[in-house]
N, C-alpha and C positions, 0 to 999 in steps of 0.2 A: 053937449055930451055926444059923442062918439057911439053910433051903435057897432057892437063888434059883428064881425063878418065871421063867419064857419067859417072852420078851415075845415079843410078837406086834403085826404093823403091823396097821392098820385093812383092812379092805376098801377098793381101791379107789373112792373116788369123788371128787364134783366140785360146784362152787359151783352153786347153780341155774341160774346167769345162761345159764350153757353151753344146759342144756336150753331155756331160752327162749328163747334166740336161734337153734336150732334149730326150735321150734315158730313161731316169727316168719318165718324164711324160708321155711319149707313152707307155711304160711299163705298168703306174699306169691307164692310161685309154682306155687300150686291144689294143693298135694300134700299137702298135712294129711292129708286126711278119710281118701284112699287106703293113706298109710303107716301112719293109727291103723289102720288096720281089721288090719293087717297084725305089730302088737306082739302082748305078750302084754299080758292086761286090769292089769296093775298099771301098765305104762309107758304105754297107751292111759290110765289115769285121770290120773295126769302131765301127759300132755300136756293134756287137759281143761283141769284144775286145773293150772295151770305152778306151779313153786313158787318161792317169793321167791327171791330173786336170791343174796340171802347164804346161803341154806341148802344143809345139803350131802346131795346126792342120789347117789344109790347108783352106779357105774359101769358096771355091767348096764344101766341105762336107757339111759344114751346110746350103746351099743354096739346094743341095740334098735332102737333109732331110727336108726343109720348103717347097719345090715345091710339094716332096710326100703326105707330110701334105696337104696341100692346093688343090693337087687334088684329094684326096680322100675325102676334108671337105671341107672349106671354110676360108676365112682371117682371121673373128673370133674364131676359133679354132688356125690357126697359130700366133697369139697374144697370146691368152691365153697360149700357148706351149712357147713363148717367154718370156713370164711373171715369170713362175713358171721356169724356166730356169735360169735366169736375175735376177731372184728375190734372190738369193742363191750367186750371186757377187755383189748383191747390199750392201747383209749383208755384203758381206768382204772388201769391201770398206768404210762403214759406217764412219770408222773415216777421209779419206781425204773427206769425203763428208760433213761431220760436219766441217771442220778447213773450207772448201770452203764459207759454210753460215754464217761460224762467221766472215770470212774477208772480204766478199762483199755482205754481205745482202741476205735474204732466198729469193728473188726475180727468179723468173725463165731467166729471162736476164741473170741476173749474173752466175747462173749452166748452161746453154746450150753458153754462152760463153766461159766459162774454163772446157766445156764436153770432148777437147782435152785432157787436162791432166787427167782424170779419167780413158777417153778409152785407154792410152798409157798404159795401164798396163796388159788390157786383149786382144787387138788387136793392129793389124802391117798392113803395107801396106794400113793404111787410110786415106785421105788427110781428116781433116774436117773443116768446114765452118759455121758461126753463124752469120744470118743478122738480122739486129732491125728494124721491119715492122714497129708495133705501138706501143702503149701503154703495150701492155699485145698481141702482135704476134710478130712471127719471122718466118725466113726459114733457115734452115737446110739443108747443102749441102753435100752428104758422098761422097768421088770417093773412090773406089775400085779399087787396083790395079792386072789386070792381071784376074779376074774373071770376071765370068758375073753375074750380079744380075738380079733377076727377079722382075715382081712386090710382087709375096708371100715375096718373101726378103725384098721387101719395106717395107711390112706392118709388118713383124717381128719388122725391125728397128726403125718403126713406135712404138711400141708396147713399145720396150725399152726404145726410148728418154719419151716416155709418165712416164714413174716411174719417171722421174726429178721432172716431175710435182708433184708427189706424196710426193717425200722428201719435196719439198717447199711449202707444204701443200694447192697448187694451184689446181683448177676446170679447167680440160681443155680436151684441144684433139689435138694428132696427126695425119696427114691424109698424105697420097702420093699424092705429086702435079706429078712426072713425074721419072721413068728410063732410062736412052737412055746409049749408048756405046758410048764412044771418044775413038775412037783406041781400046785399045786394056784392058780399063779400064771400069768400069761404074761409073756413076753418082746419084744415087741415091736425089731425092730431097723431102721435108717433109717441110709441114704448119704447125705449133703449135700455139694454141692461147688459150686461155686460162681467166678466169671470175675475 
């Protein structure tokens, strides 16, 4: 008999394109040179060198990069850095995001329940989770594996689930209810509600 082997998820991470559309808005609004100086030397050579679009880059980096943001500015800036980022794989995904509202309704329920299979294409190492609060709220559970998230990262991720609301042509908000570590993962947790 076979002893079985753990399995184990990947480390969190994510398609390059993320990071480079991060280094493209810092770029376009003078804060590059400021925030490299402000990584650590493996996520400053990153941003240098951005990496192709398709490859997957470790989630520590772009948590780098959203803390620098965040302490040289504010959450509001690391949203909108997430936005114009996000915004650029929202477009390339446009057609599973369309089959998604034609088979279960442009309802925001219905996209932040089947947000797993969307993110499975530009992120790894996610566990995620979609609860039905009310009518028109939910919460939103991300773990992260192997990284540590911070709250700038919440409100990044904050920032992103909120474009759902945008395709579903909903009035709403994303907010961080809480970060904590379990072991050796984080937990990320997010309120969405919506008019």
């Amino acid at each position: 008999m076979r002893a079985k082997t753990p399995t184990t998820r990947p480390q969190a991470s994510l398609k390059g394109t993320v990071v480079r559309g991060f280094v493209r808005y810092l770029d376009k609004t003078g804060r590059l040179h400021s925030v490299m100086a402000n990584v650590p030397p493996e996520t400053h050579q990153l941003m240098v060198n951005p990496p192709v679009a398709t490859t997957w880059v470790s989630g520590k980096h772009s948590i780098a990069i959203i803390d620098a943001v965040g302490a040289e500015t504010d959450a509001a800036t690391v949203r909108e850095m997430t936005r114009a980022a996000v915004g650029t794989l929202i477009e390339l995904l446009q057609a599973p995001l369309r089959g998604i509202l034609r088979l279960f309704g442009a309802s925001p329920h219905a996209m932040y329940e089947r947000a797993s299979l969307i993110m499975g294409t530009s992120w790894r190492g996610y566990e995620y989770r979609y609860e039905h609060l009310a009518e028109r709220a939910g919460r939103i559970e991300l773990r992260s594996s192997g990284v540590r998230e911070s709250l700038m990262s919440g409100e990044s991720w904050a920032a992103g689930f909120e474009q759902l609301l945008d395709i579903c042509s909903a009035k709403g908000e994303v907010k961080v209810e809480t970060v904590v570590m379990v072991g050796s993962d984080s937990v990320v947790t997010l309120l969405v509600a919506w008019r």
